[in-house]
TIKOL-360781 format. One record per residue (C-alpha): residue in three letters; x, y, z. Coordinates in steps of 0.1 Angstrom, whole numbers, padded with zeros to 4 digits, always signed. Layout:
// TIKOL-360781
AlaXYZ
...
This chain:
// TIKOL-360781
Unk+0160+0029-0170
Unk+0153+0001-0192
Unk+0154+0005-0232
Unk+0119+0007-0234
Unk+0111+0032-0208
Unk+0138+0054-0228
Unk+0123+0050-0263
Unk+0089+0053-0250
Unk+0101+0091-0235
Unk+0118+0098-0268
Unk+0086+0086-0289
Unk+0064+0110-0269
Unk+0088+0136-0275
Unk+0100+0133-0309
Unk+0072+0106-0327
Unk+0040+0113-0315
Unk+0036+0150-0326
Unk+0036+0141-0359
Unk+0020+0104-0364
Unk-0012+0116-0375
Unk+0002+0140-0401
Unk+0029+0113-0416
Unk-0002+0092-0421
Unk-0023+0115-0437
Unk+0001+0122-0461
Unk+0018+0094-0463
Unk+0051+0113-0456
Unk+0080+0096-0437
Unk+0087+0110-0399
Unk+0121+0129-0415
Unk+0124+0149-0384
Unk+0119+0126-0358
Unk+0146+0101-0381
Unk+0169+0131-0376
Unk+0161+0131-0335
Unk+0173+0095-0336
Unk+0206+0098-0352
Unk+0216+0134-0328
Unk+0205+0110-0301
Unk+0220+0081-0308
Unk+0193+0053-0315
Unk+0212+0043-0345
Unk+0245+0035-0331
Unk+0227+0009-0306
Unk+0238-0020-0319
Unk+0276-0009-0332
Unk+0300-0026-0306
Unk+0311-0006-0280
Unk+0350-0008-0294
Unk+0335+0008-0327
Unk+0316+0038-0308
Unk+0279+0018-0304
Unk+0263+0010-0275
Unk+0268-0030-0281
Unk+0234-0037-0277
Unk+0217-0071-0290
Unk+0179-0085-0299
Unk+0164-0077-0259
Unk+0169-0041-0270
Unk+0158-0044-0307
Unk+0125-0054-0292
Unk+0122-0028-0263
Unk+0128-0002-0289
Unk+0112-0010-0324
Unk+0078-0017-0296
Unk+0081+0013-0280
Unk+0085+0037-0315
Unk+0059+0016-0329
Unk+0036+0027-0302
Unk+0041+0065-0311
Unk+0041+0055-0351
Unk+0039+0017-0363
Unk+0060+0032-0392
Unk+0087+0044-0375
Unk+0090+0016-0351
Unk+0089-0006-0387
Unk+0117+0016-0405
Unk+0139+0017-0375
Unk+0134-0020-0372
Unk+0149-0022-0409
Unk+0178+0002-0397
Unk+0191-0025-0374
Unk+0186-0055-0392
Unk+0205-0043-0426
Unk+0231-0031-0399
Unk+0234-0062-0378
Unk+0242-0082-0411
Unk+0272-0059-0418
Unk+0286-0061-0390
Unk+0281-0096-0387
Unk+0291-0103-0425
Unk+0308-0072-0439
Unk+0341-0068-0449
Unk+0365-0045-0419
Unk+0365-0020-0449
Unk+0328-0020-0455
Unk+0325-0020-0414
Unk+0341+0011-0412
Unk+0325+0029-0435
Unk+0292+0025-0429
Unk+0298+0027-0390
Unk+0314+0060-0397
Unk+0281+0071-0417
Unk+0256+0062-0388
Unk+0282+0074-0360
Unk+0292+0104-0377
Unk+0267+0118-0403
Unk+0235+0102-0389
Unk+0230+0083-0417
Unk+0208+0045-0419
Unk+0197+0015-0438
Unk+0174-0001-0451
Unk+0163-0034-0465
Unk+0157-0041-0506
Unk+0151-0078-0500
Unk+0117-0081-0520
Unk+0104-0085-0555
Unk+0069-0087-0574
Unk+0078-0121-0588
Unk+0089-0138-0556
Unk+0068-0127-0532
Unk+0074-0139-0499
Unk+0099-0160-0507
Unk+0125-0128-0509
Unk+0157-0151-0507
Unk+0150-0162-0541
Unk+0157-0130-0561
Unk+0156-0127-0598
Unk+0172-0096-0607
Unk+0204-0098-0628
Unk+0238-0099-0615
Unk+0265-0093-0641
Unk+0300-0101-0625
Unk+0334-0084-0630
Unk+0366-0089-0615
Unk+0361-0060-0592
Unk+0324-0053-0593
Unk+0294-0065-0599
Unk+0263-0048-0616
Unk+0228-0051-0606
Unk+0196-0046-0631
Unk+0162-0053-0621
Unk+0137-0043-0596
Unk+0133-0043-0558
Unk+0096-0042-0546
Unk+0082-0026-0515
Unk+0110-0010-0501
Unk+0105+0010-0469
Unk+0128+0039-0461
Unk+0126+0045-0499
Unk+0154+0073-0509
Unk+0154+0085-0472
Unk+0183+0058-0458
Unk+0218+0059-0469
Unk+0225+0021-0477
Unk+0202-0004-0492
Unk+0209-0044-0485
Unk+0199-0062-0517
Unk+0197-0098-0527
Unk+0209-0109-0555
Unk+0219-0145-0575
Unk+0253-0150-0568
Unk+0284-0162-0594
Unk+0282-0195-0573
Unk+0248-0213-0593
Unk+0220-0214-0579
Unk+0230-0194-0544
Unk+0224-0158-0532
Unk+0249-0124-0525
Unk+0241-0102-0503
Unk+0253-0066-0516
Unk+0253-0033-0493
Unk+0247-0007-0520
Unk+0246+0033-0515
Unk+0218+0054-0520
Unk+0241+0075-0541
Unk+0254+0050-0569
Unk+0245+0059-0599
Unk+0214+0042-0617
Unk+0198+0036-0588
Unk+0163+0053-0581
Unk+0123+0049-0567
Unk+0090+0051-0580
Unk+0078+0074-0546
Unk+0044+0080-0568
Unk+0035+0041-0561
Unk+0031+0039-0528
Unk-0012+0041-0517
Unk-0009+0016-0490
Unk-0035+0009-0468
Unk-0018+0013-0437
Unk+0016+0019-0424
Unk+0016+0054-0454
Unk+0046+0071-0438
Unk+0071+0040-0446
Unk+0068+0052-0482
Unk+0074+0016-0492
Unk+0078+0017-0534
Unk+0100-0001-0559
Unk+0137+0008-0561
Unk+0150+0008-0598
Unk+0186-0013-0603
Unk+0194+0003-0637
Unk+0229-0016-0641
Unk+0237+0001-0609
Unk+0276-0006-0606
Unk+0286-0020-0569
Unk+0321-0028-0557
Unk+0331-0064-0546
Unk+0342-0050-0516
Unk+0303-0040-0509
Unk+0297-0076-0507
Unk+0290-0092-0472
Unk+0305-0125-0469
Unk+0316-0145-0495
Unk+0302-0157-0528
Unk+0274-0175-0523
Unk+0263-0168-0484
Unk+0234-0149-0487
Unk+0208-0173-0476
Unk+0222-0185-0449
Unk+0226-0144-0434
Unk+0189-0141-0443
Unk+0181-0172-0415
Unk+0208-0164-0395
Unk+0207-0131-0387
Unk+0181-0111-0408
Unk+0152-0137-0399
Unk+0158-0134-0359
Unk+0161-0097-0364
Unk+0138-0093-0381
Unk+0107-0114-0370
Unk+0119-0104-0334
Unk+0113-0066-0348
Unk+0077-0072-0365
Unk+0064-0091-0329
Unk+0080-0058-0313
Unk+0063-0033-0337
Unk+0029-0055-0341
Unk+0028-0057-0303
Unk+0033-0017-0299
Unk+0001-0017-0324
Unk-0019-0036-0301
Unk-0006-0016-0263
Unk-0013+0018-0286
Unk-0050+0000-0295
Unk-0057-0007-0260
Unk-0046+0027-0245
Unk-0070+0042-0274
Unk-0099+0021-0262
Unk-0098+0027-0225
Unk-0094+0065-0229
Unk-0125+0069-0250
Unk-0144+0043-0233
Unk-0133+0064-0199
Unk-0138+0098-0217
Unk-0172+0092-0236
Unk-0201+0101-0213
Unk-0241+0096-0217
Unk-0262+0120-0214
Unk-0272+0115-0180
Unk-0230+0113-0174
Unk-0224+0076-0170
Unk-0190+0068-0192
Unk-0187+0042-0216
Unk-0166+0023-0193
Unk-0192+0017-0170
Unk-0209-0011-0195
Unk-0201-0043-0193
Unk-0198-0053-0230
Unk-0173-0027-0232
Unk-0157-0037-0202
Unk-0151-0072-0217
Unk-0140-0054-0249
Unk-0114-0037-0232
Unk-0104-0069-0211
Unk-0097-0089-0241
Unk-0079-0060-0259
Unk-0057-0055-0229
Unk-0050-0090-0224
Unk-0040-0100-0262
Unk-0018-0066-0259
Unk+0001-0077-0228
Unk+0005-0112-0240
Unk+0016-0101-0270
Unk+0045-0074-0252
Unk+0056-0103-0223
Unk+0058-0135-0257
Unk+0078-0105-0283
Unk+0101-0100-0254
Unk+0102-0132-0234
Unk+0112-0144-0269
Unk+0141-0116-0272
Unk+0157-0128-0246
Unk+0156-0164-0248
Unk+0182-0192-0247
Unk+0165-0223-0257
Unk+0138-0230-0284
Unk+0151-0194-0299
Unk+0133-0198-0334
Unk+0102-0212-0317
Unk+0096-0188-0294
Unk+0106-0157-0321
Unk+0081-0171-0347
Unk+0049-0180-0323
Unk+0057-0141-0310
Unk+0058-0125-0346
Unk+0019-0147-0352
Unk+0007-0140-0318
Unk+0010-0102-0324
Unk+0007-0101-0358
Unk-0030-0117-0352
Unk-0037-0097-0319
Unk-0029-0065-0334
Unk-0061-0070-0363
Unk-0080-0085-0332
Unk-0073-0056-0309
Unk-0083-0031-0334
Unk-0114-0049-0349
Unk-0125-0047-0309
Unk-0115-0013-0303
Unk-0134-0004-0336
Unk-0161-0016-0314
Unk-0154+0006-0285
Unk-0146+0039-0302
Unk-0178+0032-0326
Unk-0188+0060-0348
Unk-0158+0083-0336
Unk-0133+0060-0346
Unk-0153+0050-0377
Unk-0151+0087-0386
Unk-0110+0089-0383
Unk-0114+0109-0349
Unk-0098+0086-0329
Unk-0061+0069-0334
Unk-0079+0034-0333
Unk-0092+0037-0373
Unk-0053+0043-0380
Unk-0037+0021-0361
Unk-0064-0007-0373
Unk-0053+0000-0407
Unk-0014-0005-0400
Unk-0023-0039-0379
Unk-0030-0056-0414
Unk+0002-0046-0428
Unk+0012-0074-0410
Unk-0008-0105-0429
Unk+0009-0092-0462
Unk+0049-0082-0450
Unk+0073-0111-0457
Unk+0074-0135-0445
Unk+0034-0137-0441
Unk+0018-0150-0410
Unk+0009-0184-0430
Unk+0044-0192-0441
Unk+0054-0184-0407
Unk+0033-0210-0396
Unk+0043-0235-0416
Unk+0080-0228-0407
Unk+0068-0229-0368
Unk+0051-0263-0379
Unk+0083-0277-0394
Unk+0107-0265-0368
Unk+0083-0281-0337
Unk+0086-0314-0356
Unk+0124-0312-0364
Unk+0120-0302-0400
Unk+0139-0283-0421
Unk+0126-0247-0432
Unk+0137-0229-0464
């Protein structure tokens, strides 16, 4: 059984009971979070000679889709799990390793991404909080914007300016050091509600040296080399899951909706076409997000035309099913009106679709991207 078939049987189980109420109060799935860790979602991308299952992007995908279908949010939080892991154990000290592989093996615990902030927008790998150095330590003041998973993961990656001028560290930092907190009032998000994304407070929060991955200087180049395949790779994934949970929406009301003299919805051809182009944007978008997983040439290409394609088709497949479900889904009685909502989450999350196409741009003509 493939990745995906086993996250979509976990999803039913353990995600889709409680979408709808996560959204409506903008409350973060806790207990199916606490399903993944007894079950081992978590630990899929820890090597096998550390206890993981030594999995790599091909499953990222399979899985961040497949939760996102159940709950964008979740497939979007879980996304952020594996990224912030993948750079520590690609970067991190053995030390540092250890640790926080011991706290998602053995205490269920995840992490998150603090990348973000109000006065650099999209461009998140240019921080401007302050980094005061030490021998041993560093301490971090400022603020972190829009961070999902806010005071529900364990560790927090955060960018800061480095002691080498004019470059970037890149600091694991735990939920429990002290001067760190959120603003969880801030949050009123359109859509995606239950990633309770809000600022996180740096309030000369102390952090060890030894909580720094790689040395002085590097974290730039780990956001394009591993947090941007990651990470784009997981918003095609969860983007795409938006647009296979759109169509599935569409053709069960159009099936289920009768006339009065009994003939369904389905049975007109408008909606008919409707349906057609929802299906086929959601399939394309599924077959590029994972084609691109798995690829070994034109890698960054493939990665960024996925994260557009489903970005786009996701607002497309719900502006059509909107169509379809008409004034039920209008009236919030259908999933569509929610799921709508979380597909433009994805015009506003960094990196946004148009700086994504400008990098696509540069890299098709052999130009440099940030």
């Amino acid at each position: 059984m493939s990745y995906y078939e086993q996250a979509s049987q976990f999803a039913a189980l353990h995600i889709q009971p409680t979408s709808a109420e996560c959204d409506a109060e903008a409350k973060f799935p806790e207990v199916a979070f606490k399903q993944m860790a007894k079950d081992g979602w978590f630990s899929m991308m820890i090597p096998t000679a550390m206890g993981g299952q030594g999995q790599g992007l091909d499953a990222h995908a399979e899985v961040c889709m497949a939760f996102a279908e159940a709950n964008p949010s979740a497939g979007l939080c879980y996304m952020m799990h594996n990224v912030a892991l993948m750079c520590v154990l690609t970067y991190g000290s053995d030390e540092l390793k250890q640790q926080i592989c011991s706290d998602v093996l053995n205490d269920g615990k995840f992490l998150a991404l603090a990348y973000s902030e109000l006065g650099s927008g999209t461009h998140f790998y240019n921080p401007q909080i302050h980094a005061e150095f030490a021998s041993e330590h560093v301490i971090l003041d400022g603020v972190k914007s829009m961070v999902t998973s806010a005071g529900q993961a364990s560790w927090y990656l955060v960018l800061a300016p480095s002691a080498e001028n004019g470059k970037v560290d890149n600091w694991a930092v735990p939920l429990s050091a002290a001067g760190l907190s959120f603003d969880n009032n801030t949050w009123q998000g359109m859509g995606m509600r239950p990633n309770i994304s809000c600022p996180m407070k740096l309030d000369n929060v102390q952090v060890s040296m030894l909580n720094r991955l790689g040395v002085a200087g590097s974290g730039a180049e780990q956001v394009f080399s591993v947090v941007a395949p990651f990470f784009v790779t997981g918003l095609a994934a969860v983007y795409s899951g938006v647009c296979l949970s759109l169509s599935h929406a569409a053709n069960e009301h159009a099936k289920s909706r009768k006339y009065p003299d009994a003939q369904p919805l389905s049975h007109i051809e408008t909606v008919q076409t409707h349906l057609a182009n929802i299906y086929t944007r959601a399939i394309a978008a599924k077959s590029l997000t994972l084609a691109a997983a798995n690829a070994t040439s034109d890698v960054l290409q493939k990665i960024l035309a996925a994260r557009i394609f489903a970005s786009e088709s996701a607002i497309e497949c719900g502006r059509l099913a909107m169509r379809v479900g008409g004034g039920k889904a209008y009236n919030k009685a259908l999933t569509i009106e929610r799921f709508l909502r979380d597909a433009y989450a994805g015009q506003v999350m960094a990196p946004g679709v148009d700086v994504l196409n400008i990098w696509l741009g540069k890299t098709l003509t052999d130009q440099p991207i940030p």
